[in-house]
C-alpha positions as CSV (number, residue, x, y, z in Angstrom):
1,X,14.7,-8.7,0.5
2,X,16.8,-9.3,4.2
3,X,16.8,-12.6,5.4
4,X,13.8,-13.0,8.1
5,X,14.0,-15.2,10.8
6,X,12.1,-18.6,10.2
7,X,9.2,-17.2,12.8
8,X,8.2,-14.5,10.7
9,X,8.5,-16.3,7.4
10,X,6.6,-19.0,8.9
11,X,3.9,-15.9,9.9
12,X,4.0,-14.3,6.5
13,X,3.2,-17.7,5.2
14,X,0.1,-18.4,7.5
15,X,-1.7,-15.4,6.7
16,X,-1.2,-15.7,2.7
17,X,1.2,-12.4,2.2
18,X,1.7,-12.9,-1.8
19,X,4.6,-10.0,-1.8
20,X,6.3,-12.1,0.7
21,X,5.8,-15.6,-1.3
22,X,6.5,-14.0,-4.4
23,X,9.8,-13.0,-3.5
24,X,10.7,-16.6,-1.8
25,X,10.3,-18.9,-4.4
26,X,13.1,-18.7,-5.9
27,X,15.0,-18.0,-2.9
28,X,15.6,-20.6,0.1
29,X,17.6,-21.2,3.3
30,X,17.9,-24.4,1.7
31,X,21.3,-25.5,-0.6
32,X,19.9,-25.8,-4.1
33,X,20.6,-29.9,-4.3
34,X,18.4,-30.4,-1.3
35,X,15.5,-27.6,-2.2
36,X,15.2,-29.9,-5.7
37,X,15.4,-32.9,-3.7
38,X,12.4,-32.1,-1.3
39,X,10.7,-30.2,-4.9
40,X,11.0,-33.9,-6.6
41,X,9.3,-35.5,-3.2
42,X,6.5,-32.8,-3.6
43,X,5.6,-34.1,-7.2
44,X,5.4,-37.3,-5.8
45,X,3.0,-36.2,-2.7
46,X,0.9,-34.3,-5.2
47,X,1.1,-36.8,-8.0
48,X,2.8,-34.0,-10.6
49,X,2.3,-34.2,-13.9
50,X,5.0,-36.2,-15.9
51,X,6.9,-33.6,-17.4
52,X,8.0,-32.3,-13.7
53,X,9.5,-35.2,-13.0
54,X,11.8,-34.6,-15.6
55,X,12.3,-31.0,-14.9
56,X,12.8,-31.9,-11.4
57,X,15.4,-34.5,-12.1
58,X,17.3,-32.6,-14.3
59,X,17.6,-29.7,-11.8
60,X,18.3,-32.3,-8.8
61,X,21.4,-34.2,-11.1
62,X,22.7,-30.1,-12.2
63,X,22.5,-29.7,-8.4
64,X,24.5,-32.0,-7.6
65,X,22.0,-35.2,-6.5
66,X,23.1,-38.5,-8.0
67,X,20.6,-40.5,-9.2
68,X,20.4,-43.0,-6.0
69,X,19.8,-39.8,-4.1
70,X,17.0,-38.9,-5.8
71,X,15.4,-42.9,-6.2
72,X,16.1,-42.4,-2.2
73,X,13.6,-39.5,-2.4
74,X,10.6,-42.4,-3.4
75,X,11.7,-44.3,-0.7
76,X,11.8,-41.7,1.9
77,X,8.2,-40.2,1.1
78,X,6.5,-43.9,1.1
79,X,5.7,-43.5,4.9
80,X,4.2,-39.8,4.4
81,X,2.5,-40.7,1.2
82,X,2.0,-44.1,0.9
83,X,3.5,-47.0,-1.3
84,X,0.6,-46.6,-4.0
85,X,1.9,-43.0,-4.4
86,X,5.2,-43.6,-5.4
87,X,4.9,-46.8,-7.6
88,X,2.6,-44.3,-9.4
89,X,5.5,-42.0,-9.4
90,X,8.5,-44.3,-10.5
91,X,8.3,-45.0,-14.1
92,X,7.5,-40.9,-14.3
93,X,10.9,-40.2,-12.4
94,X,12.5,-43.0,-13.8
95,X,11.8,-41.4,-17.5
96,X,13.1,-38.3,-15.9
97,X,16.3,-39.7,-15.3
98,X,16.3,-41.5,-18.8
99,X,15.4,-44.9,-17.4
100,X,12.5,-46.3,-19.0
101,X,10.5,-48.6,-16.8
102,X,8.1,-50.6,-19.2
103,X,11.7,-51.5,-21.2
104,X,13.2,-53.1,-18.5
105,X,10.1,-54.7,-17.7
106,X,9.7,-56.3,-21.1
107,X,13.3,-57.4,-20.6
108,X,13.0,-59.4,-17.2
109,X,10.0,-61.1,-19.0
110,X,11.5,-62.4,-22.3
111,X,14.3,-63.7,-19.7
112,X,12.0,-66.0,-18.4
């Protein structure tokens, strides 16, 4: 498919053309770093199921994204989708990255 301007993507869009979407997924004005980026800030607007997170963040880190670029997503999206939203969504993302949460929890309280 030729590149269409953003006008009639935007169009095909609005009234639901499935040939048009179906050959767009994949493909994207957007550098594939950033389209996993705003992908990984979706999950957390939708509250995505934990196993996305993970897919996500390994195709955000293959990309290119570090992984303070993609912690930067949760704190970018907290004014669209709220702060109860993304702690919801950390400990997911953070297993996605190979960090686990409740760990380092159970750390910072036998330090005390």
């Amino acid at each position: 498919m030729s590149q269409v301007d953003y006008t009639e993507r935007l169009r095909r869009l609005a009234i639901n053309d499935t040939r048009f979407v179906e050959h767009r997924v994949e493909s994207s004005e957007l550098d594939p770093k950033t389209l996993a980026l705003v992908r990984l800030a979706a999950l957390v607007a939708v509250g995505g199921a934990v196993p996305s997170y993970g897919a996500q963040a390994d195709a955000a880190v293959s990309a290119g994204a570090t992984a303070a670029e993609i912690v930067d997503v949760l704190i970018g999206v907290i004014p669209v989708v709220g702060l109860p939203s993304v702690v919801a969504a950390a400990p997911n993302l953070a297993l996605g990255l190979g960090y686990d949460t409740d760990d380092a929890l159970e750390e910072r309280t036998d330090e005390a």
